[in-house]
C-alpha positions in Angstrom: 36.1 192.8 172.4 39.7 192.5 172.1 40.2 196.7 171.8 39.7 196.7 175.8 42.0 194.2 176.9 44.6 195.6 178.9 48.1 196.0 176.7 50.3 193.6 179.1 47.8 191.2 177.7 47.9 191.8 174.7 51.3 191.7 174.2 51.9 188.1 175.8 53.4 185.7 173.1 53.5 182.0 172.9 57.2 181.9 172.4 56.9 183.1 175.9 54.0 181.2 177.2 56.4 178.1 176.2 59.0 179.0 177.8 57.8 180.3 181.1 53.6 180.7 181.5 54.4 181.3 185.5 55.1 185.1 185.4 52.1 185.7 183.0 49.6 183.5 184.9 50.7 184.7 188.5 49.5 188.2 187.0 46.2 187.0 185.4 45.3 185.3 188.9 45.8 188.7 190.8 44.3 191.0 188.0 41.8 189.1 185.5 41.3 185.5 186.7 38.5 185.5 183.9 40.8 187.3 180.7 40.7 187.0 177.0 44.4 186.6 175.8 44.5 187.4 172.0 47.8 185.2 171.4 45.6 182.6 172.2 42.5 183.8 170.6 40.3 182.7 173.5 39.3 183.5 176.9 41.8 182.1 179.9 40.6 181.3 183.2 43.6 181.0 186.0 42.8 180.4 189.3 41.7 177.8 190.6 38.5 178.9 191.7 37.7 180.0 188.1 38.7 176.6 186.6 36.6 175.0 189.0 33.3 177.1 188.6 33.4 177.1 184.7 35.0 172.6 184.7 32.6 172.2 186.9 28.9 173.8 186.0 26.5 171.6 184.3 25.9 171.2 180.5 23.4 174.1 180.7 25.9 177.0 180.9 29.0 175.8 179.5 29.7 172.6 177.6 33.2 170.9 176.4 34.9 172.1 173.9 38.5 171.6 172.4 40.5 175.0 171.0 40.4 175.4 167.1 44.4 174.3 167.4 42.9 171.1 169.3 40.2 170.4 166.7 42.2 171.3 163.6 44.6 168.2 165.2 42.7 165.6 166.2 39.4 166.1 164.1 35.6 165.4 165.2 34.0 163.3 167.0 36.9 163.8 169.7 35.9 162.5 173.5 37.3 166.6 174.5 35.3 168.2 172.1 31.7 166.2 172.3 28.9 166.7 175.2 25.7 165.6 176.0 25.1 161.8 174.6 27.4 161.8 172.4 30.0 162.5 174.8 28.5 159.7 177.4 29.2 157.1 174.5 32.5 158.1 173.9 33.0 157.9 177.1 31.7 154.4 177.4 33.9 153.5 174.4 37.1 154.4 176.4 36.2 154.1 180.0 36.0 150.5 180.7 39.5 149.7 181.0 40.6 152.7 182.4 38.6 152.0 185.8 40.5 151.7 189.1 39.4 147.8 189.1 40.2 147.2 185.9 43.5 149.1 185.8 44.7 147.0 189.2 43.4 143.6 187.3 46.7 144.5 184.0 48.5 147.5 185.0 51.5 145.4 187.1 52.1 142.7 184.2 51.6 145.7 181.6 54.3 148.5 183.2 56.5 146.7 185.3 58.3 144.6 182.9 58.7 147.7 180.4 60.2 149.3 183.6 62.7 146.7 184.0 63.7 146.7 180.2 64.5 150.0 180.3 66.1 150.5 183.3 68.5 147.6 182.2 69.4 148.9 179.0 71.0 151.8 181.1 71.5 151.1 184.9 75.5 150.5 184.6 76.3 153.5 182.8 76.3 156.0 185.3 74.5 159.0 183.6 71.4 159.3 181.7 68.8 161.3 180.3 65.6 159.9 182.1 63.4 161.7 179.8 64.5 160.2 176.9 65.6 156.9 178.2 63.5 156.2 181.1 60.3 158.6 181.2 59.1 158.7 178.0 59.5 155.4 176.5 57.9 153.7 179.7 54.8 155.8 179.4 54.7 155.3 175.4 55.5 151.4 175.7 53.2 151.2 178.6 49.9 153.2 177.1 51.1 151.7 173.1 50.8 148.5 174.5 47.7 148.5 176.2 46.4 150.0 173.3 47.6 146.8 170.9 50.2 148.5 169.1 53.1 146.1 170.4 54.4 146.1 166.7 54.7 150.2 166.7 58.2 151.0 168.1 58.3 153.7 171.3 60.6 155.6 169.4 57.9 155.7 167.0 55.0 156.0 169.3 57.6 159.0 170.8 57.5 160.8 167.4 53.6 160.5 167.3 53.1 162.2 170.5 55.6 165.1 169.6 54.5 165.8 165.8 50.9 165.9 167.1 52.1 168.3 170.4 53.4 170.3 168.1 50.2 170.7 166.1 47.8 171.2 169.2 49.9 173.8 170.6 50.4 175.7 167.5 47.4 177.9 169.0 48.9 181.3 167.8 46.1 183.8 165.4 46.6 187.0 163.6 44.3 190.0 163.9 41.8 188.4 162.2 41.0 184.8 164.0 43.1 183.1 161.7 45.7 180.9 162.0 49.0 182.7 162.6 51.2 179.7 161.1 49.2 177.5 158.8 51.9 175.0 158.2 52.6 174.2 162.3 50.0 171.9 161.2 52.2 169.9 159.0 53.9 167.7 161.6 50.4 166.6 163.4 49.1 165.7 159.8 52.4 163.4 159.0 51.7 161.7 162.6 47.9 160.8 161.9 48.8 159.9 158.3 51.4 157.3 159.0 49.1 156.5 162.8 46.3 155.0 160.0 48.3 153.6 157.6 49.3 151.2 160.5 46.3 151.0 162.8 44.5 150.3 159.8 45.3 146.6 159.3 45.3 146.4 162.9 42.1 147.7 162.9 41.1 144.8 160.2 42.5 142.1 162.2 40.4 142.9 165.0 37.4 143.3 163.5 37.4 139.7 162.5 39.6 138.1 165.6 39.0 140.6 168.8 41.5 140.2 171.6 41.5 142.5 174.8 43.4 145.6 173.7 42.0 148.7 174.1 41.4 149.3 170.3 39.5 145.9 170.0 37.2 147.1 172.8 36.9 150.6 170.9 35.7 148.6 168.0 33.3 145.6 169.3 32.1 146.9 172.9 28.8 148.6 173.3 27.8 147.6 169.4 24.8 145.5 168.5 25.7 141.9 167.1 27.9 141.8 163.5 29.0 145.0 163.6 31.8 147.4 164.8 32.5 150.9 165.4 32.9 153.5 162.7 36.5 153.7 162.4 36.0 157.9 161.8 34.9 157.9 165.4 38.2 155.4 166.6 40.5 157.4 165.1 39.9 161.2 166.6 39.9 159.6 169.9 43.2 157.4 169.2 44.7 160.6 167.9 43.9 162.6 171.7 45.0 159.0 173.4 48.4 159.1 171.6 49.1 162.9 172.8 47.3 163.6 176.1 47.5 160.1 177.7 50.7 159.4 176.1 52.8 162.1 177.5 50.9 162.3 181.0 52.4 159.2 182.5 56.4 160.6 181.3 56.0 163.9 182.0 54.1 163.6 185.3 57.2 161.5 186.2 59.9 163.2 185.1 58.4 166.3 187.0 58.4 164.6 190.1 61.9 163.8 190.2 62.8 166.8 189.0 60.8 168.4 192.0 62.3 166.0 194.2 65.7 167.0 192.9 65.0 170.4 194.5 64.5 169.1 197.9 67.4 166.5 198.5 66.0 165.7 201.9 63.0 164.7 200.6 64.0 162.3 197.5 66.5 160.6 200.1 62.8 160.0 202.0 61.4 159.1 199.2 64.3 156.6 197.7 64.4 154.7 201.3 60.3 154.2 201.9 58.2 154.0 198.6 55.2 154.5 200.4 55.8 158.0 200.3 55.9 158.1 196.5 52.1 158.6 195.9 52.7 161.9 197.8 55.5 162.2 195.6 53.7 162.1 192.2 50.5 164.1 193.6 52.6 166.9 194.6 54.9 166.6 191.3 51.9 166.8 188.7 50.2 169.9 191.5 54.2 171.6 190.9 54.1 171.1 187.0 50.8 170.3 185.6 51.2 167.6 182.4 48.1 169.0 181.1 49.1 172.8 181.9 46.6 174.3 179.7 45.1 172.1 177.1 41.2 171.6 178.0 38.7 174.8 176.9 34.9 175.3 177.8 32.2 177.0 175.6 29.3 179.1 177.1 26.3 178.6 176.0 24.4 182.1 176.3 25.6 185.0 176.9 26.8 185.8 181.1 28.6 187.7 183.1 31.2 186.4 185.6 32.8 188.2 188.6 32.1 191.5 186.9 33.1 190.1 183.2 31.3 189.6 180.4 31.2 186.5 178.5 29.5 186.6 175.2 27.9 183.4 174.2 29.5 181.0 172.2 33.5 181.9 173.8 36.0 179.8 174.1 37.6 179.6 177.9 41.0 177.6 178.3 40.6 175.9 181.3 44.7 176.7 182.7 45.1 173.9 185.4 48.4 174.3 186.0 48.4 178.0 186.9 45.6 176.6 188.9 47.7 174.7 190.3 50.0 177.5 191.7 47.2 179.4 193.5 48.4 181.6 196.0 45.1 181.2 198.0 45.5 177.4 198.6 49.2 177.2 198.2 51.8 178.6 199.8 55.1 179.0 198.2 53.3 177.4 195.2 56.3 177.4 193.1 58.2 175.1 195.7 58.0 171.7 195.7 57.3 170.4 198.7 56.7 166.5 199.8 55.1 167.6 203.2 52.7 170.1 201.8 49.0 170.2 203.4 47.1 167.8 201.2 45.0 170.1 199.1 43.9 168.5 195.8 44.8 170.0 192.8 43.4 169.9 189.4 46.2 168.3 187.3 43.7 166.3 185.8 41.1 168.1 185.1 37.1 169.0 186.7 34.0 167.9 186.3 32.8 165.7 183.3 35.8 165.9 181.2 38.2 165.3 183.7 40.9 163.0 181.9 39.8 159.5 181.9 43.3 158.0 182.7 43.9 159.3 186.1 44.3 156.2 187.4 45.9 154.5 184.9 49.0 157.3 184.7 49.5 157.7 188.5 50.4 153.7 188.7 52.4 153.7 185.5 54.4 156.4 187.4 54.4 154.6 190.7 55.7 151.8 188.9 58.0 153.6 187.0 59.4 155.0 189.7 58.9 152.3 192.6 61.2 150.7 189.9 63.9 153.7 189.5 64.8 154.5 192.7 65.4 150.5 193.7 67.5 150.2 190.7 69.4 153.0 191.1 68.8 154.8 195.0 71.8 156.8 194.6 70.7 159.1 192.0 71.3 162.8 191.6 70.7 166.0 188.9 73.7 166.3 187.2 74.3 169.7 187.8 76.5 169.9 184.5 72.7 170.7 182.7 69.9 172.5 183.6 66.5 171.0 183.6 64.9 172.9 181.1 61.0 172.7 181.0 58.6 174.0 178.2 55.4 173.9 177.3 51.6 176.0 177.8 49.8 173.7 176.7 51.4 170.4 177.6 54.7 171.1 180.2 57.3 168.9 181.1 61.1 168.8 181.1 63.0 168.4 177.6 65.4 166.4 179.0 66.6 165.2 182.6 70.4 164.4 183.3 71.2 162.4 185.8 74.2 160.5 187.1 75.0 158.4 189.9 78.0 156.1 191.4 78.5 152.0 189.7 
């Protein structure tokens, strides 16, 4: 399979999809929308009419499915990697309080506050790295919280979410399938380790006194009288909550202002009416995708697509943020532009595994930076750094500087 895949292909690395997937993706979308990347050891589909055909068909031709990187981190049963009923009661486990309703009903006593906090710990100094000081931590504090793990510090809940990054994106194989670098695991394995050792008497507590976190729910909701939920089906599903939903909320918002850095016209728009910063975010996450290129389908059978065959059983890496850049429904798609036509993206995914925390990220950004910007409506890059973003898999900015007049 691999011996016909065309050498500028082949040669891609994932030092270089980290560093800069546009160039490589742009190229896929023009000459193999449907390609097997061997880097990656599976099949990558980049526009967005590809991510959308193959997201979107039903359970008969293609069914969910996380990458061997993904299910070597977060284990099985994982919501990403299940289907059919199984997949409808995972579902069930973490939906509930993740619905628009229910989200409205805690998420401005939840986010606001942590907001505030850490805004104040930094407001009069006149500089800042809102990735590490603003971004990050509200997104951890906010989602750790909800999840009942007020006694877990965000510095902590930080490290979780980058050990275990590390281990889903360390997708590389050699010639033969395998893992190219066994130990890129290591990191991921130290997170989960130390994420039981302290969810565990958590986990206790709640199955004798319940309370209305998230992790209680997981336990009690949905199971017959007396009993509670296997913790070897909490814990996969903790594991994807503590790296996809954790860093969606930060990096979705520290995109955003770095896209609105880019147009200074627009942030000053932005900064003096706040309605405009739903527009803001939607065009921020459709700039840089949080979830670039982190969600994979599986056919079922063999097929052939567009002129390409798909043996059965192949992995397909769904690539929503190159989808995100197609030429045929964006212009200028590496701009960011406040005023663009609103087309909707698919930062968050298609069809039944879309994420489940849409909702609940986009108003712990609005929040976050309804809260920003009236704090501090002066700011600016400083222009001393560069905004230097990474990622394929997950993308984001490392780190933000910012400064502004006290």
């Amino acid at each position: 399979m691999t011996a016909t895949v065309p050498s500028w292909i082949a040669e891609v690395t994932i030092e270089e999809l980290e560093n800069d997937p546009y160039p490589f993706y742009a190229r896929l979308r023009e000459e193999a929308p449907l390609a097997y990347v061997p880097a990656l050891g599976c099949w990558v589909a980049s526009t967005k009419e590809m991510c959308r055909r193959i997201a979107g068909s039903d359970d008969t031709d293609f069914e969910g499915v996380i990458t061997p990187a993904g299910r070597r981190t977060f284990g099985d049963p994982a919501v990403l990697d299940a289907n059919g009923a199984q997949h409808d009661e995972l579902r069930a486990m973490v939906d509930p309080g993740l619905q628009p309703s229910e989200v409205d009903r805690y998420v401005e006593g939840l986010a606001r506050p942590i907001a505030r906090r850490y805004l104040e710990a930094f407001e009069q100094d006149g500089e800042a790295d809102l990735v590490a000081q603003y971004c990050e931590p509200v997104s951890v504090r906010s989602l750790g919280d909800l999840l009942g793990l007020h006694e877990v510090s965000s510095d902590k809940l930080r490290e979780w979410f980058h050990k275990l990054s590390v281990s889903f994106t360390n997708a590389a194989v050699d010639a033969d399938g395998n893992f190219a670098n066994p130990r890129g695991f290591d990191p991921g394995d130290e997170a989960k380790a130390e994420i039981r050792e302290i969810c565990d008497p958590l986990l206790d507590r709640w199955t004798t006194e319940p309370n209305d976190s998230a992790l209680s729910h997981w336990l009690h909701d949905g199971m017959p009288a007396g009993q509670v939920r296997d913790r070897e089906v909490i814990y996969p599903n903790l594991f994807v909550f503590l790296l996809g939903a954790m860093q969606e909320p930060g990096h979705a918002m520290a995109s955003t202002v770095a896209g609105l850095f880019t147009r200074p016209d627009q942030l000053e728009r932005v900064v003096d009416d706040p309605s405009l910063i739903r527009r803001a975010i939607s065009e921020g996450v459709r700039w840089t995708a949080p979830i670039w290129s982190a969600v994979a389908r599986r056919n079922k059978q063999d097929m052939t697509i567009d002129g390409v065959h798909l043996p059965a059983g192949s992995v397909v890496m769904m690539s929503y943020g190159s989808a995100n850049h197609d030429e045929h429904d964006y212009g200028a798609p590496s701009r960011y532009d406040l005023d663009r036509a609103s087309i909707p993206h698919l930062a968050f995914g298609a069809g039944k595994h879309a994420c489940a925390g849409i909702y609940f990220a986009t108003e712990v950004v609005r929040i976050g930076l309804e809260e920003l910007f009236e704090a501090i409506p002066n700011i600016e890059r400083d222009d001393r750094y560069e905004v230097d973003f990474w990622g394929w898999g997950f993308r984001g900015p490392r780190e933000l500087r910012v400064k502004w007049g006290v």
